[in-house]
C-alpha positions as CSV (number, residue, x, y, z in Angstrom):
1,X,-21.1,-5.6,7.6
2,X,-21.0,-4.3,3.8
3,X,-22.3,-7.2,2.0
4,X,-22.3,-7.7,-2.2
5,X,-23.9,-9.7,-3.9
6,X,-22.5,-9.3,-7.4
7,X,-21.0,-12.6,-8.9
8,X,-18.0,-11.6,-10.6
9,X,-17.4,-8.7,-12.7
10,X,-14.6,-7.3,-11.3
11,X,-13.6,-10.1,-9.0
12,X,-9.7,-10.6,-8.8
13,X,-9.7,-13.3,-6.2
14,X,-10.5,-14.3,-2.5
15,X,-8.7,-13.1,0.6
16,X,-6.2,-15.4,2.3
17,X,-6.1,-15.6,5.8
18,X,-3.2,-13.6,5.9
19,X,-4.3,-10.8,3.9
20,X,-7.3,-10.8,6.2
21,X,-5.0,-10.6,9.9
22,X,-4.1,-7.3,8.4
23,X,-7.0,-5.7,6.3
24,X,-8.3,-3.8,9.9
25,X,-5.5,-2.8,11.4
26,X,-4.6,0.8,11.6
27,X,-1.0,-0.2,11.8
28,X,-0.7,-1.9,8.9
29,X,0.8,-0.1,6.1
30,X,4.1,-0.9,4.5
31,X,6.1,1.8,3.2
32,X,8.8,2.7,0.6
33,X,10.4,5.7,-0.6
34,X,12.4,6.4,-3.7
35,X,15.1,8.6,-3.5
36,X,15.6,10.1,-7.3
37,X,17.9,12.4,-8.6
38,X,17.3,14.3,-12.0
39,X,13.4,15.5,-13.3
40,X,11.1,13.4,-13.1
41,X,7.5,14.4,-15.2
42,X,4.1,14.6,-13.1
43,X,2.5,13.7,-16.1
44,X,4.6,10.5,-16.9
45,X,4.5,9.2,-13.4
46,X,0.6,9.5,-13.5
47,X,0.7,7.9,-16.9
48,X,3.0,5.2,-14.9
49,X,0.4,4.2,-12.5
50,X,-2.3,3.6,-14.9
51,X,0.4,1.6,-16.8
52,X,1.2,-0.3,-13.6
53,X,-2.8,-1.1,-12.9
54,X,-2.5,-3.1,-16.1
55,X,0.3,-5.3,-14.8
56,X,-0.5,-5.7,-11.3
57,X,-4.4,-6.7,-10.6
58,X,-4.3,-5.4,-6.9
59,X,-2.8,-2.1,-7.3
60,X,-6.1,-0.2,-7.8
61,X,-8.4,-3.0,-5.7
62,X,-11.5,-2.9,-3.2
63,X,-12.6,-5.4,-1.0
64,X,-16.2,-6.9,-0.7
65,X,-17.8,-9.5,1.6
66,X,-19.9,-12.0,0.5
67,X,-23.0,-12.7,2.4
68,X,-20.5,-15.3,4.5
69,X,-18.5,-12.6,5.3
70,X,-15.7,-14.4,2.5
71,X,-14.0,-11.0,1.2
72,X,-13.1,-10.8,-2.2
73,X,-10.4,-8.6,-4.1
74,X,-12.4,-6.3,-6.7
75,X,-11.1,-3.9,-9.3
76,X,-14.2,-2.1,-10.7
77,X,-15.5,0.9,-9.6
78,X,-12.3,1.9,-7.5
79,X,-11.6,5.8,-7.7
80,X,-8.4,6.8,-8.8
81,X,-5.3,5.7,-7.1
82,X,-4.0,9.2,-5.3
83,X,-1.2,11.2,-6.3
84,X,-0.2,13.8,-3.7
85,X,2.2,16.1,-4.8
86,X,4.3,18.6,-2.6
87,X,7.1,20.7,-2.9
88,X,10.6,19.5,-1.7
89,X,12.1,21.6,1.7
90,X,14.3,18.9,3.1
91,X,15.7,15.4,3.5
92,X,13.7,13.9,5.9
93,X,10.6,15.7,4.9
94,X,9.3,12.1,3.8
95,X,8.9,11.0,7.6
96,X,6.6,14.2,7.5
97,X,4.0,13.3,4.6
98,X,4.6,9.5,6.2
99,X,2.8,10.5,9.1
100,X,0.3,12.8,7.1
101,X,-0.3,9.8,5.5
102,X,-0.8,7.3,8.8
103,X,-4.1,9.1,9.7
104,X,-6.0,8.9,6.6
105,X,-7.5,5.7,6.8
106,X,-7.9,3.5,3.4
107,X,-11.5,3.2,2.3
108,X,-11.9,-0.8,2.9
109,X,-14.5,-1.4,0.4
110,X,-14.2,1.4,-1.8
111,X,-10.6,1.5,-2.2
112,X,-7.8,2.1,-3.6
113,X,-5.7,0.3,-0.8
114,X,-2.8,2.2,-2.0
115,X,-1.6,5.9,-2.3
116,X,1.4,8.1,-3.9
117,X,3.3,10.7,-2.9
118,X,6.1,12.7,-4.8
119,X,8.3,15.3,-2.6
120,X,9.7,17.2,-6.0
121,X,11.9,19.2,-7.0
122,X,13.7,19.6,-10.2
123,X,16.7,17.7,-8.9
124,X,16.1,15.3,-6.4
125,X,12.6,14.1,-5.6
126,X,11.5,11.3,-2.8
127,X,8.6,9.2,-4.3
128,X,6.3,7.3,-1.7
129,X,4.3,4.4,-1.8
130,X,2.2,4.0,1.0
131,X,0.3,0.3,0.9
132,X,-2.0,-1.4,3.1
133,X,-0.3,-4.1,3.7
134,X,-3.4,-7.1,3.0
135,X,-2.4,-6.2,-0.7
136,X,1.6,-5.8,-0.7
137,X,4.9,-6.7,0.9
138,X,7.8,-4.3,0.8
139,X,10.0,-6.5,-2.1
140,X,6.0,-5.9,-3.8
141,X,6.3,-2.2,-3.4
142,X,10.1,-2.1,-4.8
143,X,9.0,-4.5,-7.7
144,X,6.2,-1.6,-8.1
145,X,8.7,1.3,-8.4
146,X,10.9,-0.7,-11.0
147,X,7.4,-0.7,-13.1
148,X,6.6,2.3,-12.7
149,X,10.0,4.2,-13.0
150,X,10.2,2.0,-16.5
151,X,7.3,3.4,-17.4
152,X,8.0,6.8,-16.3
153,X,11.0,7.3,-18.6
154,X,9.5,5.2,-21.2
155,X,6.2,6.4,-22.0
156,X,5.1,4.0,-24.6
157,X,6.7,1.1,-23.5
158,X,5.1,-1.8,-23.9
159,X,2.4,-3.2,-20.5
160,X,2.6,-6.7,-19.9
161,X,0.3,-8.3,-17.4
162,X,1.6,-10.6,-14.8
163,X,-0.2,-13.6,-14.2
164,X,-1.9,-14.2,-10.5
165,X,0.6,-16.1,-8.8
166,X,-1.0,-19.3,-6.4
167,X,-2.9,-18.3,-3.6
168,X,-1.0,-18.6,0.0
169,X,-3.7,-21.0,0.7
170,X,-4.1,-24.7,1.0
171,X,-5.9,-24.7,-2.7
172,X,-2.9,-22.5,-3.5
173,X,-0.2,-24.3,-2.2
174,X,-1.9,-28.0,-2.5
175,X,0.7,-28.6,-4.9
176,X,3.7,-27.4,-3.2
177,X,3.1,-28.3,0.7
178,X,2.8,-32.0,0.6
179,X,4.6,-33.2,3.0
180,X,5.0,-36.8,5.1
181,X,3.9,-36.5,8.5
182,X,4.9,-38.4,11.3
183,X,2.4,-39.5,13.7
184,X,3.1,-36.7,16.2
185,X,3.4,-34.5,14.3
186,X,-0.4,-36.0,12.5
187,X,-1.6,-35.5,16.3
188,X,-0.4,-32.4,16.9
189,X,-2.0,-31.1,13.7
190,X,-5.2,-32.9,15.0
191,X,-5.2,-31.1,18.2
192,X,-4.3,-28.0,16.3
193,X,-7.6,-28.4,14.8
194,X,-9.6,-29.5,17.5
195,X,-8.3,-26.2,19.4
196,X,-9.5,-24.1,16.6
197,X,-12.7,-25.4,15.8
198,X,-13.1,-24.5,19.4
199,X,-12.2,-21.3,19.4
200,X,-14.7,-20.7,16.1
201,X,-17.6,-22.4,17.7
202,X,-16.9,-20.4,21.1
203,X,-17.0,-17.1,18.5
204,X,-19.8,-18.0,16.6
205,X,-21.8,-18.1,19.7
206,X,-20.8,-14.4,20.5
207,X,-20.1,-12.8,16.9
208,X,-19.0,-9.6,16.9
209,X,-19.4,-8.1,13.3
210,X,-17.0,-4.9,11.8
211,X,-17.0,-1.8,9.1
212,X,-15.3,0.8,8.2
213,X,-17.1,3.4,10.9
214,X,-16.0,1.0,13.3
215,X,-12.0,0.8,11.5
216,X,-11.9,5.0,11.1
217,X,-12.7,4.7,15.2
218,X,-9.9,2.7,16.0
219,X,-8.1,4.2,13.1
220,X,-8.6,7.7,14.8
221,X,-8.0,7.1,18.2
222,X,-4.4,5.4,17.6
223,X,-3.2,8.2,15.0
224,X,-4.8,10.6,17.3
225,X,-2.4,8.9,20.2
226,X,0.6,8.1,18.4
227,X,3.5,9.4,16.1
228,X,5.7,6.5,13.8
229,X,9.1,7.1,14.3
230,X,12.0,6.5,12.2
231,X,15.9,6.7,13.4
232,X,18.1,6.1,10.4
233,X,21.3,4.3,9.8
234,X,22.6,4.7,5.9
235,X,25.9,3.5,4.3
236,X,27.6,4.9,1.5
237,X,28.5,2.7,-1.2
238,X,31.7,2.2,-0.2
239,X,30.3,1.2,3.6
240,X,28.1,-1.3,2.1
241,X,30.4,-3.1,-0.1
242,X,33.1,-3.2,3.0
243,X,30.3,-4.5,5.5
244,X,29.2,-7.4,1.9
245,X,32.8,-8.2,2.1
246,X,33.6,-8.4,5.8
247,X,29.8,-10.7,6.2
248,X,31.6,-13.0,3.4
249,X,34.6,-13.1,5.0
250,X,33.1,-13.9,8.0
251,X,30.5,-16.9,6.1
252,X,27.4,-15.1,7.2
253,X,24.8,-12.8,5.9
254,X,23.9,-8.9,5.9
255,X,20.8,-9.4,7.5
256,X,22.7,-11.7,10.5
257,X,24.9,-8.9,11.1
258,X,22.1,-6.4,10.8
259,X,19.9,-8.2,13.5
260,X,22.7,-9.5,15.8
261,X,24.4,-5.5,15.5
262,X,20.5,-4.3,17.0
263,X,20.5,-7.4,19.2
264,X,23.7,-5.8,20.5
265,X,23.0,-2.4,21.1
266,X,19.9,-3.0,22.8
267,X,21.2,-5.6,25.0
268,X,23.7,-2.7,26.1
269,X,21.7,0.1,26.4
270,X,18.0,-0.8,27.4
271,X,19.0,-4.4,28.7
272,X,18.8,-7.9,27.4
273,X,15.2,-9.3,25.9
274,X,13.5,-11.4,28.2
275,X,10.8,-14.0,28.0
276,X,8.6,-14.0,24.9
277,X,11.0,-11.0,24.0
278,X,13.8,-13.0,23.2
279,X,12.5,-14.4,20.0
280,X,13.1,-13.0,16.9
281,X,11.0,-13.0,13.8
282,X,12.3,-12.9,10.1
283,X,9.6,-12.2,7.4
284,X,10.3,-14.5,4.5
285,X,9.8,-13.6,0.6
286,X,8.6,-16.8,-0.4
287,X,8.4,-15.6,-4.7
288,X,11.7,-17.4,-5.2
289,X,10.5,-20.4,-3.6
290,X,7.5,-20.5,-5.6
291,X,9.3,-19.9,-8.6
292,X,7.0,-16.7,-9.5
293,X,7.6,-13.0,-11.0
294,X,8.0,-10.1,-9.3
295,X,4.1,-10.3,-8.1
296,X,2.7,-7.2,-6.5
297,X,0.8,-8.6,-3.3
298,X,1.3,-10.0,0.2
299,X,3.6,-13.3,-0.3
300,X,5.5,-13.9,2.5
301,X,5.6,-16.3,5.5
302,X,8.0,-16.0,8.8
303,X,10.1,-17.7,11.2
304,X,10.6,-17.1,14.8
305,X,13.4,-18.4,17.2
306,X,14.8,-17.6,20.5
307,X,18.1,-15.9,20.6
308,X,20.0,-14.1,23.3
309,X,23.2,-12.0,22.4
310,X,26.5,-13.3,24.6
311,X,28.2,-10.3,26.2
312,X,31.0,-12.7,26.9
313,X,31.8,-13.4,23.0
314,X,32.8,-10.8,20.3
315,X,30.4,-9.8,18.3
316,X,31.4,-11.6,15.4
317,X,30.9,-15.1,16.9
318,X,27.3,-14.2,18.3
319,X,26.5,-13.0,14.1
320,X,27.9,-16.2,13.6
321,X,25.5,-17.8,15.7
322,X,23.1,-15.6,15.1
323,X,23.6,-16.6,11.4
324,X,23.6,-20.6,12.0
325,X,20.4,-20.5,14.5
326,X,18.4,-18.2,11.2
327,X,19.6,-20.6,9.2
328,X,18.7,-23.8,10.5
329,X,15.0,-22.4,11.9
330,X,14.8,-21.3,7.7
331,X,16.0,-24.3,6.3
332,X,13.8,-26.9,8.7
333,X,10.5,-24.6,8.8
334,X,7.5,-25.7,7.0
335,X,7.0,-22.4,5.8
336,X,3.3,-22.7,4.7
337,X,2.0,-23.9,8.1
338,X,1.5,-20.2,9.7
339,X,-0.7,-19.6,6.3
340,X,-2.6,-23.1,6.5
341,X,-3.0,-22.6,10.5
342,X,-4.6,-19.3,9.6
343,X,-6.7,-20.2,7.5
344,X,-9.0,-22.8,9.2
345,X,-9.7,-19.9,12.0
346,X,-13.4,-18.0,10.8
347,X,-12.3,-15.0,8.6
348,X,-14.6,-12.8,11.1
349,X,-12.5,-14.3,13.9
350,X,-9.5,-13.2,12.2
351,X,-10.7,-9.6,11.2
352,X,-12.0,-9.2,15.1
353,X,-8.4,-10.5,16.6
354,X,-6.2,-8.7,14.8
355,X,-7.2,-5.1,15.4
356,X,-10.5,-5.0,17.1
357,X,-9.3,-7.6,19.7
358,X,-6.8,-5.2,21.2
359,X,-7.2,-1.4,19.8
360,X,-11.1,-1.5,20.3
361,X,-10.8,-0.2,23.7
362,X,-8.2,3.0,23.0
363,X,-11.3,4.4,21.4
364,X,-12.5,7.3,24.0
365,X,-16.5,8.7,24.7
366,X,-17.3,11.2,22.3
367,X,-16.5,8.7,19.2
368,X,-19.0,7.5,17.1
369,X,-18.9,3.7,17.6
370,X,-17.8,4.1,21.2
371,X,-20.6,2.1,22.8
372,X,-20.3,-0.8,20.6
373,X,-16.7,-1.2,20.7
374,X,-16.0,-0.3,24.5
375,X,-19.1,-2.8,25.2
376,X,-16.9,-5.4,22.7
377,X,-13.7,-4.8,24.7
378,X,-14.9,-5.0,28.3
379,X,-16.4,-8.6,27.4
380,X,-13.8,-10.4,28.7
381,X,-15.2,-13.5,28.2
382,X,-15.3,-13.1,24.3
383,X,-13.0,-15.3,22.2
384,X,-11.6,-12.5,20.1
385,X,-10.8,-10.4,23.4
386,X,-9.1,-13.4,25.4
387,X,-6.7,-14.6,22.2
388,X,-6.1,-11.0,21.4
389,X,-4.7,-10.4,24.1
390,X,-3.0,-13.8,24.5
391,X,-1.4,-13.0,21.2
392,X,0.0,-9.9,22.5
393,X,1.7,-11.6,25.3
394,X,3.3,-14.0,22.6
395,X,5.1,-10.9,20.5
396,X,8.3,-11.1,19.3
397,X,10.9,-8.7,21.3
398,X,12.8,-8.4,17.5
399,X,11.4,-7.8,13.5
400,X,14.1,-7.6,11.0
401,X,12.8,-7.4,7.6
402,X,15.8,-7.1,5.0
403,X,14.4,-6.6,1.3
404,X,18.3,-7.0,0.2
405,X,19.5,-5.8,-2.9
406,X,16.5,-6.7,-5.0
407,X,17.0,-6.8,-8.9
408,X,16.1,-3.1,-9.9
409,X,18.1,-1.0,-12.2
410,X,19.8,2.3,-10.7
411,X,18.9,4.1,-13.9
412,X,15.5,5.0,-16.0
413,X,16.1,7.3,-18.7
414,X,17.7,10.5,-17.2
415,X,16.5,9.9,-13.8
416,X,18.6,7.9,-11.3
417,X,17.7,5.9,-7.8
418,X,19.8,7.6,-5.2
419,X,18.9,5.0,-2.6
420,X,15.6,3.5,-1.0
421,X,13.8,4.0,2.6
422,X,11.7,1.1,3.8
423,X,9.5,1.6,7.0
424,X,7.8,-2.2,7.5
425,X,5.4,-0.5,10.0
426,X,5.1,-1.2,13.7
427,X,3.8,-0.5,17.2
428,X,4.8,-0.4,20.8
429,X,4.2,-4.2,21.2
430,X,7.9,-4.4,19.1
431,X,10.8,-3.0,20.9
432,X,13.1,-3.2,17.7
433,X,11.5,-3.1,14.7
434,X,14.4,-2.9,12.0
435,X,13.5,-2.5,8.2
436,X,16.6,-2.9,5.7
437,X,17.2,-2.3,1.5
438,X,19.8,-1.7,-0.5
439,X,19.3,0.2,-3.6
440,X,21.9,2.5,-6.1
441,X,24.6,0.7,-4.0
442,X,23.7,2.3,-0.9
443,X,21.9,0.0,2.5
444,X,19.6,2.1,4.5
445,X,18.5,1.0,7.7
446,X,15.2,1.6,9.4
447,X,14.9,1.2,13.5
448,X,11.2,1.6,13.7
449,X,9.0,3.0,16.5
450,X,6.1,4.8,18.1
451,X,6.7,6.1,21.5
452,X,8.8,9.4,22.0
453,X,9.9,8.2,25.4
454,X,12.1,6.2,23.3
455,X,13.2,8.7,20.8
456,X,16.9,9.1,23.0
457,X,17.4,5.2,23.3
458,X,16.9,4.7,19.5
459,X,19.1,6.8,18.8
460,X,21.3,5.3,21.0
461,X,20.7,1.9,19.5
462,X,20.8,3.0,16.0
463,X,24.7,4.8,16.6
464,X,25.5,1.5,18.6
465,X,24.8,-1.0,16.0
466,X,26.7,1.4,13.1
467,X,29.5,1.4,15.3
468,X,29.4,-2.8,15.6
469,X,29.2,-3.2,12.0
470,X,33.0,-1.6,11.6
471,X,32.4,-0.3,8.1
């Protein structure tokens, strides 16, 4: 394992648990593109990012262990964030340098954990930002693009720094996560505890240590395998505000009739969810609830619920109880536990489950690290193998991550947002994987996927839901 020594120069902050389920995985990159119409300056978008390093600490960060394996966020001696230009040819050329993109792997502990791409031409341009997602959320990324389009039309505009928000840890959210426990729930936390001080002693006993040969292994062998997938469902202004009015009308959100419209479509066309499938998972911002700025990092937390669409109802009552079963599971959730649970399990644990656990054993002979990692992932009896895998069993059949209509001007100068694409990332584990945000006016939806046997039921899906929605 890289180790480092130094004491602080540098030093941004520790890792959260969180940040750490993510740092190893191949499959964890969060994407946004920025559709732009009028020129937009090579030059001043490379000034932009500099400009944006000063404002946001992670942008241009590396990450370095500790001699106990704690990882740190560093921002000296990081090369220069990347900046891939290319000419423009066509409208979904994005997806293209997206899956250029998905198999170069980020440079863990040299960094940057963050790369650029601008498809230009001298009237509309797509600009990419592709993020490892241990360092950034999508509403992170469109906070990023505000910055940077700012400081793309405005040159000498004036940097100013946000300030590190609280850690999603218990130190961090100490002050915001007290809460009065009754005494089941004390002894279910209790047992919660117990059960993990298990599993870290049990790991301990058989530790299994990573790098980044071992990452660009499992890195290759699922990139070599597998192409991500986007089917696309955009509205036009005028669709959008009609499906904003018809959701008010109706006394329910967007994002219910998003999800439930999805639910719909693939209940009709590949059959309803079963078992562990038929719970749903909403990612939840939680800046707004913290009362901080637009922070670029990883600051969410999520729900999940079971919910079965009702062929026998129209599909406005099942948004409708879609909307009151999201709502209730949002408004009752202790929304910190996932990050406090997280964090009492050994970071090393963490780093092994999350990716090695379950995509150590797709890597073929002939690879470099073959015989350690196939050796790591026929040991059954190791902790991180049996609650990988226990984990996958336990996936949610259904992702929707909305971004909604974020705060972000349409205009910067004489350049102008079109509309935004945001691909949340996924895997075959996910059967829908939906990924939503409004921007200029316009809501584009992402259905999100990896496997080309699918490529004809997505679509299918993806026309289904548009044709729910009525607008």
């Amino acid at each position: 394992m890289h180790q480092n020594n130094e004491s602080n120069p540098g030093r941004i902050r520790i890792l959260v648990g969180d940040e750490r389920k993510f740092l190893w995985n191949p499959l964890s990159n969060v994407i946004v593109v920025c559709r732009i119409k009028g020129p937009i300056s090579e030059k001043r978008l490379r000034n932009a990012i500099n400009k944006a390093k000063e404002i946001h600490p992670l942008l241009s960060s590396r990450v370095v262990y500790d001699e106990d394996n704690k990882a740190y966020f560093y921002n000296d001696h990081v090369p220069e964030i990347p900046l891939r230009v290319v000419e423009w040819k066509s409208d979904n050329q994005w997806q293209e340098e997206l899956n250029y993109e998905n198999r170069i792997p980020f440079k863990i502990f040299k960094g940057p954990l963050i790369r650029f791409v601008l498809i230009k031409s001298s009237e509309v341009s797509d600009f990419m930002v592709y993020g490892q997602h241990a360092i950034c959320d999508g509403r992170a990324l469109v906070y990023l693009i505000r910055d940077m389009l700012y400081h793309t039309a405005e040159p000498d505009r004036e940097v100013k720094k946000l300030p590190l928000p609280p850690n999603l840890s218990s130190e961090g959210l100490s002050p915001y996560s007290l809460k009065k426990s009754s005494l089941k729930e004390s002894l279910r936390t209790s047992l919660k505890k117990f059960m993990i001080n298990r599993m870290n002693k049990k790991w301990r006993n058989d530790l299994v240590l990573f790098d980044q040969d071992d990452f660009e292994n499992i890195h290759k062998a699922y990139w070599n395998e597998n192409e991500y997938r986007i089917e696309l469902l955009e509205l036009s202004e005028g669709q959008t505000s009609n499906l904003i009015s018809r959701c008010r009308e109706q006394g329910v959100t967007v994002n219910s009739a998003l999800s439930t419209a999805f639910l719909a479509a693939h209940h009709h066309i590949s059959g309803p969810f079963k078992g562990k499938n038929r719970n749903v998972a909403l990612p939840i911002d939680l800046r707004g609830r913290m009362k901080v700025p637009d922070v670029f990092c990883l600051y969410i937390s999520r729900v999940i619920f079971q919910f079965d669409y009702n062929p026998k109802r129209n599909f406005w009552q099942n948004v409708k109880r879609f909307h009151d079963t999201a709502t209730n599971n949002i408004n009752s959730a202790f929304l910190f536990e996932p990050l406090l649970t997280i964090e009492q399990m050994d970071p090393t644990l963490i780093d092994a489950i999350a990716s090695f656990g379950i995509l150590a054993e797709t890597v073929p002979p002939g690879f470099t690290r073959y015989d350690k990692l196939s050796t790591f992932a026929s040991d059954k009896n190791n902790e991180a193998i049996k609650l990988a895998h226990r984990f996958l069993k336990l996936s949610p059949g259904t992702v929707m991550t909305n971004l909604g209509n974020p705060d972000v001007p349409d205009v910067y100068g004489d350049i102008k947002v079109e509309k935004m694409y945001f691909a949340p990332s996924t895997d075959e584990r996910f059967p829908l994987v939906i990924g939503a945000l409004t921007a200029g006016g316009k809501l584009v939806v992402t259905l999100n996927y990896v496997e080309e046997s699918r490529i004809d039921e997505m679509k299918k899906i993806r026309d289904m839901a548009f044709d729910l929605l009525e607008v």
